[in-house]
mmCIF file of the N, C-alpha and C atoms, coordinates in Angstrom:
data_MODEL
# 
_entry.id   MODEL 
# 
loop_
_atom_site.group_PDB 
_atom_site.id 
_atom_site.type_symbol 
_atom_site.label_atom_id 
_atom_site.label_alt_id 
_atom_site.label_comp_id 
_atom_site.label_asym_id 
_atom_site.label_entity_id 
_atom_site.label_seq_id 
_atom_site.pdbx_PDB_ins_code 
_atom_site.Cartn_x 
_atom_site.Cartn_y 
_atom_site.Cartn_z 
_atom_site.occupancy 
_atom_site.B_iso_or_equiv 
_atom_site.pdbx_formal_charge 
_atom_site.auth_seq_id 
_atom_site.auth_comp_id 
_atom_site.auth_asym_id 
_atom_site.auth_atom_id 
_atom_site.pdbx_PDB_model_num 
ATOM 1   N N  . UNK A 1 1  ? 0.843   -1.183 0.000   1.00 0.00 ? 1  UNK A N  1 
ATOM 2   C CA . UNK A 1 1  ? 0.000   0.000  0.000   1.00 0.00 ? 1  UNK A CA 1 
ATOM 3   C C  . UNK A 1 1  ? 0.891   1.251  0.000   1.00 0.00 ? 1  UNK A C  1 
ATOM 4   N N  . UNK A 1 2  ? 0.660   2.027  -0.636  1.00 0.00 ? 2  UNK A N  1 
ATOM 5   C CA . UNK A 1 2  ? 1.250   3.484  -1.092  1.00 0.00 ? 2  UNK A CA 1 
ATOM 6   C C  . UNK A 1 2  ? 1.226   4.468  0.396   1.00 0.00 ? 2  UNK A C  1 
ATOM 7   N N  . UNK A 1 3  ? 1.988   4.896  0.981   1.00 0.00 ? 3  UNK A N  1 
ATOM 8   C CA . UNK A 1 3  ? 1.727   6.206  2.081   1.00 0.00 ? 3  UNK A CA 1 
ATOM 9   C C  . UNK A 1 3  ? 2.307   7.342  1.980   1.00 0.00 ? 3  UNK A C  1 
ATOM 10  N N  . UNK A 1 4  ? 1.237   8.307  2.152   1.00 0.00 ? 4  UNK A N  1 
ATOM 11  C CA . UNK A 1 4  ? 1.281   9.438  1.494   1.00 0.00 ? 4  UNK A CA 1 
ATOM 12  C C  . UNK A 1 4  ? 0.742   10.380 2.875   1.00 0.00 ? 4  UNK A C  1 
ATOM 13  N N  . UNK A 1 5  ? 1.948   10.820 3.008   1.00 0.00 ? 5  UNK A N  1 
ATOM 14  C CA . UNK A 1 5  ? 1.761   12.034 4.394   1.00 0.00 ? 5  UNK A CA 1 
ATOM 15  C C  . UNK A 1 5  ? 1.693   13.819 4.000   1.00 0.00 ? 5  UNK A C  1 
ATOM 16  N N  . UNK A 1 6  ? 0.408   14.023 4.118   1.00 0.00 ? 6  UNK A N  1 
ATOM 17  C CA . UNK A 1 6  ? -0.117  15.482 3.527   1.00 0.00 ? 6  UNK A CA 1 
ATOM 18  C C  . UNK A 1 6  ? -0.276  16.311 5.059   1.00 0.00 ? 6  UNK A C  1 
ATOM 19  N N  . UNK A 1 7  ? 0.500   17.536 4.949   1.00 0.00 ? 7  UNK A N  1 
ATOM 20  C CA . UNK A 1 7  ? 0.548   18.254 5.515   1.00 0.00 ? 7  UNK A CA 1 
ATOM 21  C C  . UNK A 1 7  ? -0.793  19.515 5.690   1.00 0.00 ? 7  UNK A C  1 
ATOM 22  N N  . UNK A 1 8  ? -1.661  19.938 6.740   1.00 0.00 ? 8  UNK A N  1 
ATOM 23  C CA . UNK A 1 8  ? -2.153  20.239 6.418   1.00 0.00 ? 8  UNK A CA 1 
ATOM 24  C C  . UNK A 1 8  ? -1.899  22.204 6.821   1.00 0.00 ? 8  UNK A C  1 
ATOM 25  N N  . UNK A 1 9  ? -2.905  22.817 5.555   1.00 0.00 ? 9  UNK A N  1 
ATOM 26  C CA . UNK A 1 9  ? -2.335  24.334 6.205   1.00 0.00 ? 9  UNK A CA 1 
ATOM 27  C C  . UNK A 1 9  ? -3.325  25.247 7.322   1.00 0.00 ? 9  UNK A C  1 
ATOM 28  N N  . UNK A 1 10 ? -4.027  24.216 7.265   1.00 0.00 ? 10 UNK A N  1 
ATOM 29  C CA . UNK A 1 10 ? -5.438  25.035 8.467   1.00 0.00 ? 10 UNK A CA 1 
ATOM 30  C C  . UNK A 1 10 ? -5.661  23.691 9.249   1.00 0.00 ? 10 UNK A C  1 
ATOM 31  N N  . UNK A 1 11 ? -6.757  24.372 9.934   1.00 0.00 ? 11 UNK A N  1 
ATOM 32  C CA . UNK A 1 11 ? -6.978  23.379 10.726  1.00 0.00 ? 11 UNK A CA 1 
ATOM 33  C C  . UNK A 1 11 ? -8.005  22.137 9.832   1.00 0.00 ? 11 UNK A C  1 
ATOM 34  N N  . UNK A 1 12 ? -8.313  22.244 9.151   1.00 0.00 ? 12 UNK A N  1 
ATOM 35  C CA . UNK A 1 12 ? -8.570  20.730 8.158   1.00 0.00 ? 12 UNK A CA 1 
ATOM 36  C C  . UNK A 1 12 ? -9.033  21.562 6.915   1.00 0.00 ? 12 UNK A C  1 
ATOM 37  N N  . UNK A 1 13 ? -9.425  20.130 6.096   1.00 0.00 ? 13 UNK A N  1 
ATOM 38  C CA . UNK A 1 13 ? -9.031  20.183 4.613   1.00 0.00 ? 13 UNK A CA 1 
ATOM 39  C C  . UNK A 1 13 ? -10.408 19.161 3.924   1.00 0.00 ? 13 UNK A C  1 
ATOM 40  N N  . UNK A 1 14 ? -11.540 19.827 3.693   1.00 0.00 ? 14 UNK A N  1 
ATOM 41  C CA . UNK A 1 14 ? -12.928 18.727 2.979   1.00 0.00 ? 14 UNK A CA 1 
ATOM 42  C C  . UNK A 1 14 ? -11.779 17.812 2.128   1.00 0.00 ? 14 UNK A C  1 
ATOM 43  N N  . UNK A 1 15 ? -12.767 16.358 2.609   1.00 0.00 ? 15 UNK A N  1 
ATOM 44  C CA . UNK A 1 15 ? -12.151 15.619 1.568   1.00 0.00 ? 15 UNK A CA 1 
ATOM 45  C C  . UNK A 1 15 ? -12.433 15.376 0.165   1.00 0.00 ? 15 UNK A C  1 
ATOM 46  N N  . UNK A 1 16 ? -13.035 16.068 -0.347  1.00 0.00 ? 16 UNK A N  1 
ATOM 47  C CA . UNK A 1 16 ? -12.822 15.928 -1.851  1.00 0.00 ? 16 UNK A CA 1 
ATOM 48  C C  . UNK A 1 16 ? -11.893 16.650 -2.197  1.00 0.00 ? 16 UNK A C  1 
ATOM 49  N N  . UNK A 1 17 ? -11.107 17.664 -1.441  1.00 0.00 ? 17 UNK A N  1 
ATOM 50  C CA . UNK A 1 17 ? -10.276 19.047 -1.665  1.00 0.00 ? 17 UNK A CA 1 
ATOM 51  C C  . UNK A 1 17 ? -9.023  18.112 -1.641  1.00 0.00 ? 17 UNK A C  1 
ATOM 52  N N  . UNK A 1 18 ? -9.198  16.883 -0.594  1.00 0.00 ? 18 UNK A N  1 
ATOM 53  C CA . UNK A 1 18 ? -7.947  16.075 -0.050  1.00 0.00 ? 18 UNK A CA 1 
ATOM 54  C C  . UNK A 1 18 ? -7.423  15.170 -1.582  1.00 0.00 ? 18 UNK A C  1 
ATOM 55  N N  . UNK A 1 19 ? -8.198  14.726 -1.642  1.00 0.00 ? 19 UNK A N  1 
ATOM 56  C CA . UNK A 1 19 ? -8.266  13.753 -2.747  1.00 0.00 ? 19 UNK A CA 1 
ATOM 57  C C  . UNK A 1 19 ? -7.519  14.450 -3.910  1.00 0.00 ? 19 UNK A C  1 
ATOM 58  N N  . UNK A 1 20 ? -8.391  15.470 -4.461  1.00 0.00 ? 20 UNK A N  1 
ATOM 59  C CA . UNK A 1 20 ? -7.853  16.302 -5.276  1.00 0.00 ? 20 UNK A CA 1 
ATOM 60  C C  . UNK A 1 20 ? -6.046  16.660 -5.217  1.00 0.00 ? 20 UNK A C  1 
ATOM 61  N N  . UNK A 1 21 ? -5.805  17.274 -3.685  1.00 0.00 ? 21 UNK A N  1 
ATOM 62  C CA . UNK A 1 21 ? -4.560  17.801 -3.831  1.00 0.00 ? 21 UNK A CA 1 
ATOM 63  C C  . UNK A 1 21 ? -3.630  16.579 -3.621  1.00 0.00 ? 21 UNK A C  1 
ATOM 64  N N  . UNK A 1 22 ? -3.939  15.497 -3.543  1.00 0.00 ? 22 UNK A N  1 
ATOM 65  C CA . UNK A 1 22 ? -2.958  14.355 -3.710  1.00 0.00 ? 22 UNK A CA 1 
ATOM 66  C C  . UNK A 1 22 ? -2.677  13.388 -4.469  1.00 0.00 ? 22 UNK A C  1 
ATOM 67  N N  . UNK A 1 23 ? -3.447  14.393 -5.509  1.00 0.00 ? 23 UNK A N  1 
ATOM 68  C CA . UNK A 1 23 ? -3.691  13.105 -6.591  1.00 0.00 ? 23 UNK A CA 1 
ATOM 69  C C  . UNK A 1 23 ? -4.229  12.238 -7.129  1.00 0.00 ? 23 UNK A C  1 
ATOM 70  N N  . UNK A 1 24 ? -4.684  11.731 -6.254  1.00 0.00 ? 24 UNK A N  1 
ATOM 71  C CA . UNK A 1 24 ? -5.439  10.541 -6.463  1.00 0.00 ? 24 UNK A CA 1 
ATOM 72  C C  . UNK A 1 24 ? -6.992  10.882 -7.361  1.00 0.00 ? 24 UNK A C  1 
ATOM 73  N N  . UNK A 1 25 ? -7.678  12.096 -7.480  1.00 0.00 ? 25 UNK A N  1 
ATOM 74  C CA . UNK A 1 25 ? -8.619  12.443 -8.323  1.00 0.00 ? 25 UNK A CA 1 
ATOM 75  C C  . UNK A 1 25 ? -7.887  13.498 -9.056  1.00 0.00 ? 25 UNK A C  1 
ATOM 76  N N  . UNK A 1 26 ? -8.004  13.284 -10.342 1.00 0.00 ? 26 UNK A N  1 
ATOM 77  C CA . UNK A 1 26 ? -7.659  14.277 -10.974 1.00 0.00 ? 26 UNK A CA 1 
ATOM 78  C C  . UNK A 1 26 ? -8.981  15.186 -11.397 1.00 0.00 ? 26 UNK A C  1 
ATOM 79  N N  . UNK A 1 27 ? -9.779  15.387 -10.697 1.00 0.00 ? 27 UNK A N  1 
ATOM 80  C CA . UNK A 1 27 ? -10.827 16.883 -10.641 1.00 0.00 ? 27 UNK A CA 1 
ATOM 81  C C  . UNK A 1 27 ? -11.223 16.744 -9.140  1.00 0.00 ? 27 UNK A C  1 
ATOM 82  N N  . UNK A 1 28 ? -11.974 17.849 -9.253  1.00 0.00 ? 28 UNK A N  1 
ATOM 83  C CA . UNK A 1 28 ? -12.967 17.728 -8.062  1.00 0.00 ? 28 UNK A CA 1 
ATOM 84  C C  . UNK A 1 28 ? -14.020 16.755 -8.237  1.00 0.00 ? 28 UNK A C  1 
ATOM 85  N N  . UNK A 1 29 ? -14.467 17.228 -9.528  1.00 0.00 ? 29 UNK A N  1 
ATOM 86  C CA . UNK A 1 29 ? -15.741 16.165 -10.000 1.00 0.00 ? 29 UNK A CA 1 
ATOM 87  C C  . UNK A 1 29 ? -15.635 14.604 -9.869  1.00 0.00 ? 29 UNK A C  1 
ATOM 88  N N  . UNK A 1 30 ? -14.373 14.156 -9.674  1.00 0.00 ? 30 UNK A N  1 
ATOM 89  C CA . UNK A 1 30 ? -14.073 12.495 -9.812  1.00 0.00 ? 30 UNK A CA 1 
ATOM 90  C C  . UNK A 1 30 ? -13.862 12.250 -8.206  1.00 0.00 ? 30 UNK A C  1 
ATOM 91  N N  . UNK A 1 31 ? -13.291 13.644 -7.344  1.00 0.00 ? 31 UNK A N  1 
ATOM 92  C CA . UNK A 1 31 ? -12.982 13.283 -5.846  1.00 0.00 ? 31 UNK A CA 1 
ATOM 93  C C  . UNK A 1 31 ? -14.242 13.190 -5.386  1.00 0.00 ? 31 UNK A C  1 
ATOM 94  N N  . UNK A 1 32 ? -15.378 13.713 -6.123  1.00 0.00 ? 32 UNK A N  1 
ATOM 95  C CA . UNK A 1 32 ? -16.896 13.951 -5.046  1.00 0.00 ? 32 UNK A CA 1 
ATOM 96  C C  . UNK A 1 32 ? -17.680 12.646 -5.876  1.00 0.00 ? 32 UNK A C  1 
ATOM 97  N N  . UNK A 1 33 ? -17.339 12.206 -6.781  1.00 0.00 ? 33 UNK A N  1 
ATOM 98  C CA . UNK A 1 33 ? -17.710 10.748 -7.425  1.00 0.00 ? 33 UNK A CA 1 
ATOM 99  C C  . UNK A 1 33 ? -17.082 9.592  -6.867  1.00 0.00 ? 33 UNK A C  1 
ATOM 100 N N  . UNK A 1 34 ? -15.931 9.556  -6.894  1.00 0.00 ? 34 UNK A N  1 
ATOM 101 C CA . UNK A 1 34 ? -15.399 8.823  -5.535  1.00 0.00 ? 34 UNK A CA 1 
ATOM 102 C C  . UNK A 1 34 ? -16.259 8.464  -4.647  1.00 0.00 ? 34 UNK A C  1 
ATOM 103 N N  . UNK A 1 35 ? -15.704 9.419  -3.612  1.00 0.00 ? 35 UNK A N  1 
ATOM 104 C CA . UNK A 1 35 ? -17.039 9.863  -2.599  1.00 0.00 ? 35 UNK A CA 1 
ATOM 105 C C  . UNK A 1 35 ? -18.564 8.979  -2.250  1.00 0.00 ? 35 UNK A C  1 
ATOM 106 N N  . UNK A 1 36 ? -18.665 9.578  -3.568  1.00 0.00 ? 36 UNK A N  1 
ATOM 107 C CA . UNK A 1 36 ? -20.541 9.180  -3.704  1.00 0.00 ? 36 UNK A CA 1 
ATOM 108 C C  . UNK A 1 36 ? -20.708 7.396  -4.240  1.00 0.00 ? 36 UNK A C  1 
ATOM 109 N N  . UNK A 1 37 ? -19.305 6.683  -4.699  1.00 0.00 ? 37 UNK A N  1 
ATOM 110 C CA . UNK A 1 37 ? -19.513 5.404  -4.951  1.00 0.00 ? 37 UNK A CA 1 
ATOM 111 C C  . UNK A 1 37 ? -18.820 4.596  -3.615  1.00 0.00 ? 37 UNK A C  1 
ATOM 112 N N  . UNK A 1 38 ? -18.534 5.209  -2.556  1.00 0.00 ? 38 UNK A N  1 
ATOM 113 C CA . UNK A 1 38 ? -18.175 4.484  -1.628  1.00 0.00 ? 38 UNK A CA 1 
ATOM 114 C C  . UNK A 1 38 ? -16.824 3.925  -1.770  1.00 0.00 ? 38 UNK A C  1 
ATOM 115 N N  . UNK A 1 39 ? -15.669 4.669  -2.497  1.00 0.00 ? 39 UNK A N  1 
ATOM 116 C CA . UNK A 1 39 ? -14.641 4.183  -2.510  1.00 0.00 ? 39 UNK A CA 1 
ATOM 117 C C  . UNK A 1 39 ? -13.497 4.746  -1.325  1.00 0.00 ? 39 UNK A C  1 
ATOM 118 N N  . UNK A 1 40 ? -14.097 5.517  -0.233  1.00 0.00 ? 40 UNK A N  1 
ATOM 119 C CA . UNK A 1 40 ? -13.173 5.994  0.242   1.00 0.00 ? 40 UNK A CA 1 
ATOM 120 C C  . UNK A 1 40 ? -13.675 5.824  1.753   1.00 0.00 ? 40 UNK A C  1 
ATOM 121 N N  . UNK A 1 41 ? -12.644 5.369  2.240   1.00 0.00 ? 41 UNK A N  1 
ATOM 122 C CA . UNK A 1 41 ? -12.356 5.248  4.205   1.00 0.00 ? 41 UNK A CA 1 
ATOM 123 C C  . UNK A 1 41 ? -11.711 6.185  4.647   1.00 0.00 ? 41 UNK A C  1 
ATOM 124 N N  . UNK A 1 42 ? -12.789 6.524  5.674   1.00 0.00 ? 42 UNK A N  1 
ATOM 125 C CA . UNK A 1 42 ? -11.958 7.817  7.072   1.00 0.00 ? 42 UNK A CA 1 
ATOM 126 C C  . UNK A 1 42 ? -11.188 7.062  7.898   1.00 0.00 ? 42 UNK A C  1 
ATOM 127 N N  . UNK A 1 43 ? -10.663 6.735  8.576   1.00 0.00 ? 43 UNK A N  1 
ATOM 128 C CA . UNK A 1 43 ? -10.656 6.055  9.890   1.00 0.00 ? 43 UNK A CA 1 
ATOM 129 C C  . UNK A 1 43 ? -10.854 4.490  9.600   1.00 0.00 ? 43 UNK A C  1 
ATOM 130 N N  . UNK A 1 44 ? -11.234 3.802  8.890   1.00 0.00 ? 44 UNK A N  1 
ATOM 131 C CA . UNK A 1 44 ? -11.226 2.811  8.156   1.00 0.00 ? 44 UNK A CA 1 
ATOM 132 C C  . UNK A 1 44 ? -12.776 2.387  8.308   1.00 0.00 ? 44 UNK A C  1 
ATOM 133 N N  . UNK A 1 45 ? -13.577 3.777  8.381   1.00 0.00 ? 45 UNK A N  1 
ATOM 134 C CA . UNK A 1 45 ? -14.921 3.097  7.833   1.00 0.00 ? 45 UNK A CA 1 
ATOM 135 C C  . UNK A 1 45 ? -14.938 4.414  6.467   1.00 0.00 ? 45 UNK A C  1 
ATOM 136 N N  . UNK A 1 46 ? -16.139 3.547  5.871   1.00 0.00 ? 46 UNK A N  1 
ATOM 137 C CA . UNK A 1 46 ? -16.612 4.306  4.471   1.00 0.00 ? 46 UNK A CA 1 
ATOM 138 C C  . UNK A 1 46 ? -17.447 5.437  4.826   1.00 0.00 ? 46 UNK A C  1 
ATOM 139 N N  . UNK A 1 47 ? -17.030 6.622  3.453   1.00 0.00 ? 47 UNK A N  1 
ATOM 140 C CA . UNK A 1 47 ? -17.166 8.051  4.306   1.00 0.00 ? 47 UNK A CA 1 
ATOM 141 C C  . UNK A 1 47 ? -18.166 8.507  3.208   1.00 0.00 ? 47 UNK A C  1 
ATOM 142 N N  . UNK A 1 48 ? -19.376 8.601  3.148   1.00 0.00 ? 48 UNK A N  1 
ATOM 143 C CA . UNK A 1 48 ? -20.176 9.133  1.934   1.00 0.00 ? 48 UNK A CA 1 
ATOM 144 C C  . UNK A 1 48 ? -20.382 10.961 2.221   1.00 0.00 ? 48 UNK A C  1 
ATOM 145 N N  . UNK A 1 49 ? -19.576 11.705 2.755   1.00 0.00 ? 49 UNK A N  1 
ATOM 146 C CA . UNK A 1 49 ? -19.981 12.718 2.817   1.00 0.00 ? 49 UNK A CA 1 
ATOM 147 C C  . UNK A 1 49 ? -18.933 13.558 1.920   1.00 0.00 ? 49 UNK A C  1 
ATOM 148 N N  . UNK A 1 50 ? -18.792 14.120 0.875   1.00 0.00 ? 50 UNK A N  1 
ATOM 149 C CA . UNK A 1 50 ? -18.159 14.666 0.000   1.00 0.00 ? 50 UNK A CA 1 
ATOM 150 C C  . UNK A 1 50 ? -17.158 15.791 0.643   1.00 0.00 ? 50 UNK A C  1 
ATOM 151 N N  . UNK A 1 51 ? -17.941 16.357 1.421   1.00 0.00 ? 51 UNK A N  1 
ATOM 152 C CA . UNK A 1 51 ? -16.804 17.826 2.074   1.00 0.00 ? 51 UNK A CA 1 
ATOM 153 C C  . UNK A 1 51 ? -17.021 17.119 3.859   1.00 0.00 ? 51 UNK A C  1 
ATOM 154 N N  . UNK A 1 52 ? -16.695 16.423 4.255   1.00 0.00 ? 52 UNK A N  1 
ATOM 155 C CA . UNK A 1 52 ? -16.205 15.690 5.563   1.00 0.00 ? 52 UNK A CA 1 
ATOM 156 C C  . UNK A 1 52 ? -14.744 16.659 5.489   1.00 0.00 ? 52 UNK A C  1 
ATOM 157 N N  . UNK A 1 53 ? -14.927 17.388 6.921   1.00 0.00 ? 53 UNK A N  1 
ATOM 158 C CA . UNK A 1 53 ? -13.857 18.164 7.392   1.00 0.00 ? 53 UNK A CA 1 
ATOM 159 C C  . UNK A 1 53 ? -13.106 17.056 8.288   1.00 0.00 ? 53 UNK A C  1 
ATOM 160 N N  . UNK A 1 54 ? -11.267 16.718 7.349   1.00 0.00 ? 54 UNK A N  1 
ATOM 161 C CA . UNK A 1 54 ? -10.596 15.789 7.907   1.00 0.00 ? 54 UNK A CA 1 
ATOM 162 C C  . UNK A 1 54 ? -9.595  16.860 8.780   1.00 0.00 ? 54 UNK A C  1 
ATOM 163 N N  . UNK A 1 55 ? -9.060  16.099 9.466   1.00 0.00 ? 55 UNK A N  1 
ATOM 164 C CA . UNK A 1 55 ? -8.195  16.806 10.780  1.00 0.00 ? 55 UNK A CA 1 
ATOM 165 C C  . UNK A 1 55 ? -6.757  16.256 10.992  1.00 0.00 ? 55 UNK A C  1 
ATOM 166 N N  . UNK A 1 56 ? -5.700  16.809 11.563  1.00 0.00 ? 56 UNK A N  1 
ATOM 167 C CA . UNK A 1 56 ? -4.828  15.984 11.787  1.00 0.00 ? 56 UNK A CA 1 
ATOM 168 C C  . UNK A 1 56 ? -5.005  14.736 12.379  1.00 0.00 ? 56 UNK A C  1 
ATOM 169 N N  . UNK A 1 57 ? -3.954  14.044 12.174  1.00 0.00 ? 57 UNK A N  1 
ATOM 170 C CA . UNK A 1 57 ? -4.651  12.151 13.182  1.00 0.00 ? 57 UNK A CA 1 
ATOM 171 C C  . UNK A 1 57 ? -5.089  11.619 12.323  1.00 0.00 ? 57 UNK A C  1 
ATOM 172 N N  . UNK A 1 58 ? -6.029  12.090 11.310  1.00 0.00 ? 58 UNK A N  1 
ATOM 173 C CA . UNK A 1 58 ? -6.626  11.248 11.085  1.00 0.00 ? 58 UNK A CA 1 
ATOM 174 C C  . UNK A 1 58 ? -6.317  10.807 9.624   1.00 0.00 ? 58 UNK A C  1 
ATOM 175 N N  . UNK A 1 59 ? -6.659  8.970  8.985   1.00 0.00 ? 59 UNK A N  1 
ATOM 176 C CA . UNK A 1 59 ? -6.031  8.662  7.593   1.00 0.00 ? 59 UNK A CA 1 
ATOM 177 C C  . UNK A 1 59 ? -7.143  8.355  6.574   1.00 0.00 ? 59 UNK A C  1 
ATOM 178 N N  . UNK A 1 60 ? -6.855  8.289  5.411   1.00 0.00 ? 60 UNK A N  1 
ATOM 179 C CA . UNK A 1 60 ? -8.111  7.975  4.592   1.00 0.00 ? 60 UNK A CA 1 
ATOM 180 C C  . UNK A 1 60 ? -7.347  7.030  3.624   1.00 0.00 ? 60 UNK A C  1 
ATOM 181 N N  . UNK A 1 61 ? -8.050  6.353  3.454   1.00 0.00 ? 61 UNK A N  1 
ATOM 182 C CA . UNK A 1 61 ? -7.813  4.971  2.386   1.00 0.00 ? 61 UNK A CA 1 
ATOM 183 C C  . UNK A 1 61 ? -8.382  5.311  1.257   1.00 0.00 ? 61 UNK A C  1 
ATOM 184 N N  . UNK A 1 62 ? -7.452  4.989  0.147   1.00 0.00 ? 62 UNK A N  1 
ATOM 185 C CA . UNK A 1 62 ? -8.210  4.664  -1.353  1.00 0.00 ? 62 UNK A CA 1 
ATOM 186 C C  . UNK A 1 62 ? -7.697  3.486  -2.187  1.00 0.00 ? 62 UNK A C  1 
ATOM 187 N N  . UNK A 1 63 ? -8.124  2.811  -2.683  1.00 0.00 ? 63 UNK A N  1 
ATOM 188 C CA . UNK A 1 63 ? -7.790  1.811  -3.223  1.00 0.00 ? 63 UNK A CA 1 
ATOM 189 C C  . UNK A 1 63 ? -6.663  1.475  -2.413  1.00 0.00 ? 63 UNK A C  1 
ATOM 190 N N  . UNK A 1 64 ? -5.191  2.160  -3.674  1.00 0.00 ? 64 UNK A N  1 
ATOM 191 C CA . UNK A 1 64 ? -3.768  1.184  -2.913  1.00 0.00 ? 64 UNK A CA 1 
ATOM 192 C C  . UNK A 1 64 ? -3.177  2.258  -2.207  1.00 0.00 ? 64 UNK A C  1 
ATOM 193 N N  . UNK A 1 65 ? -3.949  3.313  -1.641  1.00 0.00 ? 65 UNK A N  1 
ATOM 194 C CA . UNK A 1 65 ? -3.393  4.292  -1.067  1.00 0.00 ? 65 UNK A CA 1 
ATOM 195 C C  . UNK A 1 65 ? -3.882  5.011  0.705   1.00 0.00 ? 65 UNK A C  1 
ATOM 196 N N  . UNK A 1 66 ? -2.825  5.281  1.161   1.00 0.00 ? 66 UNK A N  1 
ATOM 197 C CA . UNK A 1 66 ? -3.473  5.889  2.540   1.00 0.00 ? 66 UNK A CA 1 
ATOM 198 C C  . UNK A 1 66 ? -2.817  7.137  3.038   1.00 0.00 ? 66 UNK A C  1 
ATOM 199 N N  . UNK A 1 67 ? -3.871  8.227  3.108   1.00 0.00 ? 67 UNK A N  1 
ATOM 200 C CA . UNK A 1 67 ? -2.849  9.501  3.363   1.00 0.00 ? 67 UNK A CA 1 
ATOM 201 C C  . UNK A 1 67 ? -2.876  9.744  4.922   1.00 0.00 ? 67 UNK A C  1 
ATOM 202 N N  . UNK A 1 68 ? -1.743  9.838  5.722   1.00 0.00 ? 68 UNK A N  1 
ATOM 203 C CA . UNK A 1 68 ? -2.101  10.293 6.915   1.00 0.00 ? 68 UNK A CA 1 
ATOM 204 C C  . UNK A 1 68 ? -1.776  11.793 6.700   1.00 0.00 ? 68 UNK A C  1 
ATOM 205 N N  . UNK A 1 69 ? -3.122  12.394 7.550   1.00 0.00 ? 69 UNK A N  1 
ATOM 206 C CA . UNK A 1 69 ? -2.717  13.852 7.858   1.00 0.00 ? 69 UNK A CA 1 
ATOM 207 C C  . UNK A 1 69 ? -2.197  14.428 8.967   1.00 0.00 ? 69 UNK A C  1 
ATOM 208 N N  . UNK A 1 70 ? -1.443  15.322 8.782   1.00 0.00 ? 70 UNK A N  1 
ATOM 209 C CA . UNK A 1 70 ? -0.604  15.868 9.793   1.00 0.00 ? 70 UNK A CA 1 
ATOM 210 C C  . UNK A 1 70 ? -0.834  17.235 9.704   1.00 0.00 ? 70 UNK A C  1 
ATOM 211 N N  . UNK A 1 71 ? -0.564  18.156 11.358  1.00 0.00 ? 71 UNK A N  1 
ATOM 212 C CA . UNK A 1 71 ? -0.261  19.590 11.607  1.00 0.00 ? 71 UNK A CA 1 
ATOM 213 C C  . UNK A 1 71 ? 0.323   19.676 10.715  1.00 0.00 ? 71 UNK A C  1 
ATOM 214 N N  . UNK A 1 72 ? 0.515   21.062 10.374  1.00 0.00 ? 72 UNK A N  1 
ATOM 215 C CA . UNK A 1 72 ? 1.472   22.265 9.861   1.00 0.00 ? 72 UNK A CA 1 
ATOM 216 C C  . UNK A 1 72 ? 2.296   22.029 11.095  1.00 0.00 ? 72 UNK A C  1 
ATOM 217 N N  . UNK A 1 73 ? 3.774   22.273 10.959  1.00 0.00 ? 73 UNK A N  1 
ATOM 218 C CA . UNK A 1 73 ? 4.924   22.574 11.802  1.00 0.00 ? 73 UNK A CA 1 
ATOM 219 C C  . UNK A 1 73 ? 4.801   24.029 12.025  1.00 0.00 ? 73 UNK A C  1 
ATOM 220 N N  . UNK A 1 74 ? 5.263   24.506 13.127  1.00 0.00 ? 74 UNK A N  1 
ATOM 221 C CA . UNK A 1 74 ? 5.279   25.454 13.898  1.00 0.00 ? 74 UNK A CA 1 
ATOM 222 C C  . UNK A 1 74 ? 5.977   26.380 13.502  1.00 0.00 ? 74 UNK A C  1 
ATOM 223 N N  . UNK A 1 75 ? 5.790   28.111 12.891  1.00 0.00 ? 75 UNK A N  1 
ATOM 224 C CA . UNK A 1 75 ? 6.692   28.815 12.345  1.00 0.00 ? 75 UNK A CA 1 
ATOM 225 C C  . UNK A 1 75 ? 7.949   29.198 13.254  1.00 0.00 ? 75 UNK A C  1 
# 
């Protein structure tokens, strides 16, 4: 499985926005289709909510991939 550690710049990041900035959808339109076919795990349950505000801690699964998110480091 692929791991992919995304930094985040606020305090969270909707996950179709997530998807999008890592690649794994190349639009928005395919991250919120995703989404809506049940291909994607929060926490390792299935997440049908398109803009689900993710947080540090926490990882999301896609197929062969899992991003954990992390704080921003401290200026």
């Amino acid at each position: 499985m692929r791991e992919i550690d995304f930094e985040l710049r606020g305090d969270f990041i909707p996950l179709d926005a997530l998807l999008k900035a890592t690649g794994l959808a190349e639009s928005g339109g395919r991250a919120k289709a995703m989404v809506g076919e049940a291909l994607v795990q929060v926490d390792g349950h299935t997440e049908l909510r398109k803009t689900c505000k993710l947080r540090a801690g926490q990882r999301v699964t896609v197929a062969d991939a899992q991003i954990r998110l992390h704080a921003a480091a401290p200026a």
